[in-house]
ZAVEX-121607 format. One line per 2 residues: number of its first residue (from 1); their letters; for each residue x, y, z of N, C-alpha, C. Coordinates in Angstrom, 3 decimals. Atoms other than C-alpha are relative to their C-alpha. Layout:
BEGIN
NUM	a	X/Y/Z/X/Y/Z/X/Y/Z ~ ...
***
This chain:
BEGIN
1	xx	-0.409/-0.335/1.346/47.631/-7.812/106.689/0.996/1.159/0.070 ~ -0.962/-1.199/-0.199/50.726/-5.647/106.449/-0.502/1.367/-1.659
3	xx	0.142/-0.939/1.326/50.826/-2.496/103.932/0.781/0.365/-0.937 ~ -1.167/-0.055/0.742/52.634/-1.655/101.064/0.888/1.227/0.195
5	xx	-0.200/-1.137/-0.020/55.177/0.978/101.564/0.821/0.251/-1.653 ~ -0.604/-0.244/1.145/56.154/2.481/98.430/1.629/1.092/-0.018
7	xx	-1.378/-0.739/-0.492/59.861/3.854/99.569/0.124/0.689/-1.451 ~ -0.307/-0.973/1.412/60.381/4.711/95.786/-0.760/1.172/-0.505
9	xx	1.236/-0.871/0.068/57.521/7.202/95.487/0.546/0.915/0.942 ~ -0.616/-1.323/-1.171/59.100/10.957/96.633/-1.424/0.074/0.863
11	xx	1.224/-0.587/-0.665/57.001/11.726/99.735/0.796/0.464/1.138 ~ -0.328/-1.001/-1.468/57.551/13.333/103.717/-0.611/-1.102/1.026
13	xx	0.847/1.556/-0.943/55.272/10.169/104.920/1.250/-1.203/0.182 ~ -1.176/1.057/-0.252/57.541/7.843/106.847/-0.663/-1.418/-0.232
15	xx	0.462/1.304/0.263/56.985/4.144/106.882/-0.780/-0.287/1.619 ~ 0.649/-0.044/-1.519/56.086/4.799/110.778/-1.575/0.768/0.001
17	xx	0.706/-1.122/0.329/53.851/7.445/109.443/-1.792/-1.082/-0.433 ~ 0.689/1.073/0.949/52.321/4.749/106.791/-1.069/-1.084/0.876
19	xx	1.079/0.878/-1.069/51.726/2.330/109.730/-0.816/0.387/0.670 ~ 0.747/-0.817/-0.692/49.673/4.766/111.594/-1.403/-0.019/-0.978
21	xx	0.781/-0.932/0.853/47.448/5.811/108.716/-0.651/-1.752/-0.572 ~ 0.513/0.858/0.344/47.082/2.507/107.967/-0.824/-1.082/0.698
23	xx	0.896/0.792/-1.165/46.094/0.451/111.189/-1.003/1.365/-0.099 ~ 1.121/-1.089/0.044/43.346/3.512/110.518/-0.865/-0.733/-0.967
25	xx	0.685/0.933/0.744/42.309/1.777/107.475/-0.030/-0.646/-0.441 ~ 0.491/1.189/0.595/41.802/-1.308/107.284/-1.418/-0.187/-0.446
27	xx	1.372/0.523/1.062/38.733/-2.358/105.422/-0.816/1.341/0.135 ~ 1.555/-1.609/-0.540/37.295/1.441/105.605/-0.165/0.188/-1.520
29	xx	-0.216/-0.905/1.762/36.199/3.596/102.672/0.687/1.125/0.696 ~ -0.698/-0.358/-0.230/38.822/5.906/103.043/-0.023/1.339/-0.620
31	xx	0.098/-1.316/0.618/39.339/9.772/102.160/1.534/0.753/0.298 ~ -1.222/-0.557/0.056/42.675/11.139/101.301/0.078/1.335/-0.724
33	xx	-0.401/-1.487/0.863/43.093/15.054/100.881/1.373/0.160/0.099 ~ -1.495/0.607/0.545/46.522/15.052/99.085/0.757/-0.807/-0.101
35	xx	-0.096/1.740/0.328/47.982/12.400/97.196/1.316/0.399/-0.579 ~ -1.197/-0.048/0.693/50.953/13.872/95.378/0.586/-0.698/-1.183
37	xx	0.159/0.641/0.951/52.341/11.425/93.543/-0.335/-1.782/0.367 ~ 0.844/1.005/-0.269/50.784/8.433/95.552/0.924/-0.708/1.258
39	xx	-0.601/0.625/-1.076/53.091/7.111/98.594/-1.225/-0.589/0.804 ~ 0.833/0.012/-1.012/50.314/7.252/100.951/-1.648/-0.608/-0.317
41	xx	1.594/1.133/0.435/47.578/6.380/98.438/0.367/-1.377/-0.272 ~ -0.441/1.152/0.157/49.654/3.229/97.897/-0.498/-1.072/1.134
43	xx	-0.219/0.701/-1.194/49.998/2.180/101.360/-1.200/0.068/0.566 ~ 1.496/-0.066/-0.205/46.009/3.274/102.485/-0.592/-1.102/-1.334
45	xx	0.838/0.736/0.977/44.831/1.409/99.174/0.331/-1.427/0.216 ~ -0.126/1.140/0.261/46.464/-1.554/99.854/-0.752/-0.788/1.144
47	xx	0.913/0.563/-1.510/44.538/-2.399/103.707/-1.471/0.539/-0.105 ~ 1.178/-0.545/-0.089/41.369/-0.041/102.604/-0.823/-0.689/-0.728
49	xx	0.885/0.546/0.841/38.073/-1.289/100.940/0.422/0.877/-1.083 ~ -0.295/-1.163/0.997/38.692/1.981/98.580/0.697/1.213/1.269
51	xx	-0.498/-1.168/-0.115/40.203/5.229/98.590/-0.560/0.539/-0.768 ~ 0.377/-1.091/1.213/38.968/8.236/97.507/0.852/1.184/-0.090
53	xx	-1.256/-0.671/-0.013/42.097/10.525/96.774/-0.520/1.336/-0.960 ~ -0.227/-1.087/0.673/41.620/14.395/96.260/1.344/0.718/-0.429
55	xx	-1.366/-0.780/0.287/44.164/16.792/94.500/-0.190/0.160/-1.112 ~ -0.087/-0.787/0.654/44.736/18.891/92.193/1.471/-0.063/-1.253
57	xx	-1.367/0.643/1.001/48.103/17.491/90.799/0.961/1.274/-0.469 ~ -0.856/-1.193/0.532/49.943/20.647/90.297/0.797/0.543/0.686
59	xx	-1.231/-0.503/-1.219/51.935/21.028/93.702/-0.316/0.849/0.072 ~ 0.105/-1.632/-0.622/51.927/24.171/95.657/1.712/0.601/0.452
61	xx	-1.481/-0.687/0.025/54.854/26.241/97.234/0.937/-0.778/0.880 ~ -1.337/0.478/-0.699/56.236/23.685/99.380/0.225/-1.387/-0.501
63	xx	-0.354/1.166/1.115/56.205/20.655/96.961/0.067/0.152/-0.830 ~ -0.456/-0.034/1.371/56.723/22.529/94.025/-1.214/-0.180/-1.016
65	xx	0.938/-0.287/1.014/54.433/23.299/90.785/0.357/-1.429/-0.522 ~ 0.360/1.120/1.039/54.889/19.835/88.941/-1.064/-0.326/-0.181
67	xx	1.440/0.165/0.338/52.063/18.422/87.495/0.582/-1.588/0.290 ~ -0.497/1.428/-0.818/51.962/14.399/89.393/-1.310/-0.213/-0.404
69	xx	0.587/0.704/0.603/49.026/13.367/87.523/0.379/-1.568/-0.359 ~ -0.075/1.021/0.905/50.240/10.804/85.050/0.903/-0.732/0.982
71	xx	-1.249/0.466/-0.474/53.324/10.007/87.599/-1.153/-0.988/1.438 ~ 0.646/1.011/-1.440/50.344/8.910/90.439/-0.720/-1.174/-0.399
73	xx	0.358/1.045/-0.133/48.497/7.010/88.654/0.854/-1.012/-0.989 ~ -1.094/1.152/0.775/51.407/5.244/86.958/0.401/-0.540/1.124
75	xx	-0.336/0.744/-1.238/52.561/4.303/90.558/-1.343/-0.321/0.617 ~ 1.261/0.645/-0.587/48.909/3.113/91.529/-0.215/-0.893/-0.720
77	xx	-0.097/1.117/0.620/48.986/0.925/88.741/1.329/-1.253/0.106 ~ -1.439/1.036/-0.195/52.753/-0.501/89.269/-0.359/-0.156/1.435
79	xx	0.149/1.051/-1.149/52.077/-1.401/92.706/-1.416/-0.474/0.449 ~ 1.240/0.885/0.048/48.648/-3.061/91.982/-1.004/0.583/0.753
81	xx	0.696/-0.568/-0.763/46.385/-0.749/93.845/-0.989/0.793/-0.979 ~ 0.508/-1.131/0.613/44.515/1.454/90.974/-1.240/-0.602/-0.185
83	xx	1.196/0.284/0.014/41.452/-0.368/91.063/-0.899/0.040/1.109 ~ 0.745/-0.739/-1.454/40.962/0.875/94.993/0.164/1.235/0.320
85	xx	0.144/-1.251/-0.204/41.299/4.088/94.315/-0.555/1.159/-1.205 ~ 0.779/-0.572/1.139/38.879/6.670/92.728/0.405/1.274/0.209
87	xx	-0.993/-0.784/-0.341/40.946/9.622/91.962/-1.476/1.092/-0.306 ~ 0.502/-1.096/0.107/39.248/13.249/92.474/0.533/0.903/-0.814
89	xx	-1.345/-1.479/0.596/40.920/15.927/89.919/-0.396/1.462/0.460 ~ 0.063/-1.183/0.153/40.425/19.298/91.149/0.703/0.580/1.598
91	xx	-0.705/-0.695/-0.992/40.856/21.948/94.027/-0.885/-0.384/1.257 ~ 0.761/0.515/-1.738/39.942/20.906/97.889/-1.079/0.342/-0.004
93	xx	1.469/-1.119/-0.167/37.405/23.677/97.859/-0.973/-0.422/-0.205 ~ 0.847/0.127/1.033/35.546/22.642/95.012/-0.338/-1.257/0.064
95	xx	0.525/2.006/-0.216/35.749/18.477/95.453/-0.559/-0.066/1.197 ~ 0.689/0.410/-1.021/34.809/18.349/99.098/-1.691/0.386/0.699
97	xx	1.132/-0.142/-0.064/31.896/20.089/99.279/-1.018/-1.096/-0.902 ~ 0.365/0.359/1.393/30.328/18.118/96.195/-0.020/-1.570/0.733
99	xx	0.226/1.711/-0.222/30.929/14.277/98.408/-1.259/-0.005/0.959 ~ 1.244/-0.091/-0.476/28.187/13.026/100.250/0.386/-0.391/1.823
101	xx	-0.092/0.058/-1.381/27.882/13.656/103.979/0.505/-1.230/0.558 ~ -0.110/1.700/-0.690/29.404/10.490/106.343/0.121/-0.558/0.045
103	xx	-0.313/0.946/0.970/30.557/8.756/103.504/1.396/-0.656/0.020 ~ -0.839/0.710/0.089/33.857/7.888/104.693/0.543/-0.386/1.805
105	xx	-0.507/0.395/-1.261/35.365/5.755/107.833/0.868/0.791/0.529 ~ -1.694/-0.775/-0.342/38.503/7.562/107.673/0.551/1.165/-0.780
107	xx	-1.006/-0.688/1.138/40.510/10.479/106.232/1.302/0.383/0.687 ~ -1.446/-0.146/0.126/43.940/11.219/105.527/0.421/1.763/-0.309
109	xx	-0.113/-1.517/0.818/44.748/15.307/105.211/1.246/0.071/0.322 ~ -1.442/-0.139/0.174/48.250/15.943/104.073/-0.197/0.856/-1.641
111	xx	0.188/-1.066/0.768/47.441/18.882/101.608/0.827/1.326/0.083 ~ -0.818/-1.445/-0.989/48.458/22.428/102.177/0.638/0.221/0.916
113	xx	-0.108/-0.113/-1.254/50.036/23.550/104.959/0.217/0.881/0.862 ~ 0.331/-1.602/-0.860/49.653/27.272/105.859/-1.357/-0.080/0.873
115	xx	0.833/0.378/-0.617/47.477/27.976/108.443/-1.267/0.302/-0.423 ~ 1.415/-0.653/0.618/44.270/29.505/106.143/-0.524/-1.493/-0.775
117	xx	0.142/1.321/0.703/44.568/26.081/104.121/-0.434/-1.190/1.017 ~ 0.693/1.180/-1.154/44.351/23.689/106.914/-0.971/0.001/0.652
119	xx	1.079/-0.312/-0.866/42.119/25.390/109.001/-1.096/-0.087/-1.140 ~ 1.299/0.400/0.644/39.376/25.388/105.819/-0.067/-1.287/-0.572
121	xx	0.435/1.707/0.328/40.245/21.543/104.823/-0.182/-0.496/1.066 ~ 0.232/0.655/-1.242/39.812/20.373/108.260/-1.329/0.574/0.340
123	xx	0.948/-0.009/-0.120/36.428/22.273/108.366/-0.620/-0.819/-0.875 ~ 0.748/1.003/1.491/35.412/20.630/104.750/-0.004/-1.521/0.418
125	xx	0.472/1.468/-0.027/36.310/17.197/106.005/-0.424/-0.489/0.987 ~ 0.819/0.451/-0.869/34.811/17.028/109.313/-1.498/-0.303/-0.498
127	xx	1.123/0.298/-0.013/31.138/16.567/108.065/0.191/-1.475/-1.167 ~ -0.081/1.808/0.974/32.217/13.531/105.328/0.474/-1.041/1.253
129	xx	-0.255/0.862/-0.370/33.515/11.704/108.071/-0.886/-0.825/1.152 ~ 1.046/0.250/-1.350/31.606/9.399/110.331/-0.084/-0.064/1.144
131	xx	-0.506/-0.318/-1.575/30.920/10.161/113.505/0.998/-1.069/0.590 ~ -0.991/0.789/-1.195/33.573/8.709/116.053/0.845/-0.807/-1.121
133	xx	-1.213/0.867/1.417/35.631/7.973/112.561/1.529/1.651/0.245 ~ -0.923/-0.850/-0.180/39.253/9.510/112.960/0.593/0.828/-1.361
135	xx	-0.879/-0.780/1.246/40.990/12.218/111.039/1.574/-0.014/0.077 ~ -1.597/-0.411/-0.227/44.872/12.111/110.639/0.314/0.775/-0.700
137	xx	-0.557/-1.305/0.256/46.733/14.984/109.859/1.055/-0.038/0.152 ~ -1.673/-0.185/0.128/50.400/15.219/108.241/0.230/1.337/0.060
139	xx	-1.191/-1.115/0.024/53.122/17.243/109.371/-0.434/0.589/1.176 ~ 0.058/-0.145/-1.625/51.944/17.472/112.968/1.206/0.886/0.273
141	xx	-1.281/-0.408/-0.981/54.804/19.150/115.089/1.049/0.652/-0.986 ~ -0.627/-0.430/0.759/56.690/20.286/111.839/-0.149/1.803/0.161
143	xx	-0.260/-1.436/-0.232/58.165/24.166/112.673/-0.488/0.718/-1.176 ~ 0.182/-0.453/1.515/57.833/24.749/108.949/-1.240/0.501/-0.572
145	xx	1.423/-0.105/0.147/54.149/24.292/109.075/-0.999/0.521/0.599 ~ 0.662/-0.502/-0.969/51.001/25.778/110.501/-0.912/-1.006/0.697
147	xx	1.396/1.061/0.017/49.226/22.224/110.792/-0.445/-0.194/1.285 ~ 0.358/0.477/-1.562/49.990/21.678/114.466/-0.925/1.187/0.746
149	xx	0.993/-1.336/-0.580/48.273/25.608/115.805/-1.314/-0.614/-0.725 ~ 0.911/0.109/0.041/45.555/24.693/113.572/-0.872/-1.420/0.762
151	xx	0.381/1.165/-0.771/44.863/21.205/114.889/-0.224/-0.037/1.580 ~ 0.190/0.011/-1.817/45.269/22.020/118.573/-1.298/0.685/-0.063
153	xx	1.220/-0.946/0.189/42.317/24.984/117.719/-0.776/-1.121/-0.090 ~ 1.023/0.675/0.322/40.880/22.439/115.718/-1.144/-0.982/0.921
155	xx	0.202/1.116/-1.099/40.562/19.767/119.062/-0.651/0.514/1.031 ~ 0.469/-0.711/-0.804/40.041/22.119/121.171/-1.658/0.962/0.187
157	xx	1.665/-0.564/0.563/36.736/23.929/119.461/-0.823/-1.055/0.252 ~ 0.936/1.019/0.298/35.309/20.586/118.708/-0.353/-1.212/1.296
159	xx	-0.049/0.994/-1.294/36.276/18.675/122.363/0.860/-1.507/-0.849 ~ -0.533/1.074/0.218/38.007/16.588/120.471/1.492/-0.818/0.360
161	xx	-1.320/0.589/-0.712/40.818/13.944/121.494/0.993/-0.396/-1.278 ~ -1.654/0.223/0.779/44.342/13.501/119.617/0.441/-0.721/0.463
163	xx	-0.832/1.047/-0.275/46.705/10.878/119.601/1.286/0.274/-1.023 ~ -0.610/-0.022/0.767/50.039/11.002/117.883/1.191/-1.193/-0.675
165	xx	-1.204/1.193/0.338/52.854/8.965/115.744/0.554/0.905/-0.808 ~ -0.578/-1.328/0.585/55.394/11.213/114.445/-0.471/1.014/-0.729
167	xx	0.367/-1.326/0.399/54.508/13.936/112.172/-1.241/-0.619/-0.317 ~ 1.178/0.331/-0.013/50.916/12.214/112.004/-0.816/0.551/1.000
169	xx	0.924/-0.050/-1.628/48.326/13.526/114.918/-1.512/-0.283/-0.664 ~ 0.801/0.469/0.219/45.194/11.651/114.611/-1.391/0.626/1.137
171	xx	1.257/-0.343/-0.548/41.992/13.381/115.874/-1.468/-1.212/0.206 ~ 1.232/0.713/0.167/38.717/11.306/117.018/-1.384/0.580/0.298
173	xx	1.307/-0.440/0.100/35.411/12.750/116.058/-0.644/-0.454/0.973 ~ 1.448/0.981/-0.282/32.299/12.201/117.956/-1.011/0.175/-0.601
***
């Protein structure tokens, strides 16, 4: 089953990116921290059993304050996907604690991307995911960002193994 890429939907997720994240989930229940205005929940919703897409909808300092509410799930409905995805509204902090342990095959973190932000969503979503279920993580190798220092820490604390596809690096739990 191929995936949908939604090229029209502003995002930083390539279509190489897309395929990565997506041979991840096929038929999973799926967990996406940051959704923006939906590229990535497009292309995960269309191979996943569900998605469960956190965010806060209000952008930060390197995507900008807009509010991408009404604009995500207007593009989850135009490309036929809004009935596999159950949107979260609030702040990382506050939604991830609150899901239930183990509860998802897969997640997607492409949120924040200083290194105080990553390093506490990558603690929050290690215990939702199930063991020996992978985490990918946007904006890998990006100078701009702190994602890659925290992720190497992150692999390195936990023994865990990485794999990459461009600015994606995919961690595997045990």
């Amino acid at each position: 089953m191929s995936f949908k890429f939604a090229e029209d939907i502003p995002s930083a997720v390539t279509r190489e990116e897309a395929q990565c994240i997506c041979d991840l989930a096929k038929g999973k229940r799926v967990l996406e921290v940051g959704s923006h205005f939906g590229r990535s929940t497009v292309a995960l919703a269309s191979v996943a059993e569900i998605v469960h897409a956190v965010d806060w909808h209000r952008g930060d300092m390197h995507a900008g304050s807009a509010e991408t509410l009404h604009k995500f799930l207007e593009n989850m409905i135009r490309y036929g996907v809004r009935d596999k995805v159950v949107v979260h509204l609030g702040r990382i902090e506050n939604v991830l604690p609150i899901l239930k342990p183990q509860s998802f095959d897969m997640i997607f973190l492409d949120a924040q991307h200083d290194k105080a932000s990553v390093d506490r969503d990558s603690k929050l979503v290690l215990p939702l995911v199930v063991k020996g279920g992978p985490i990918a993580f946007h904006d890998y190798g990006r100078r701009e960002f702190q994602v890659t220092e925290v992720v190497n820490a992150f692999c390195n604390v936990n023994g865990f193994r990485r794999v990459g596809a461009g600015h994606v690096m995919v961690v595997w739990t045990k």
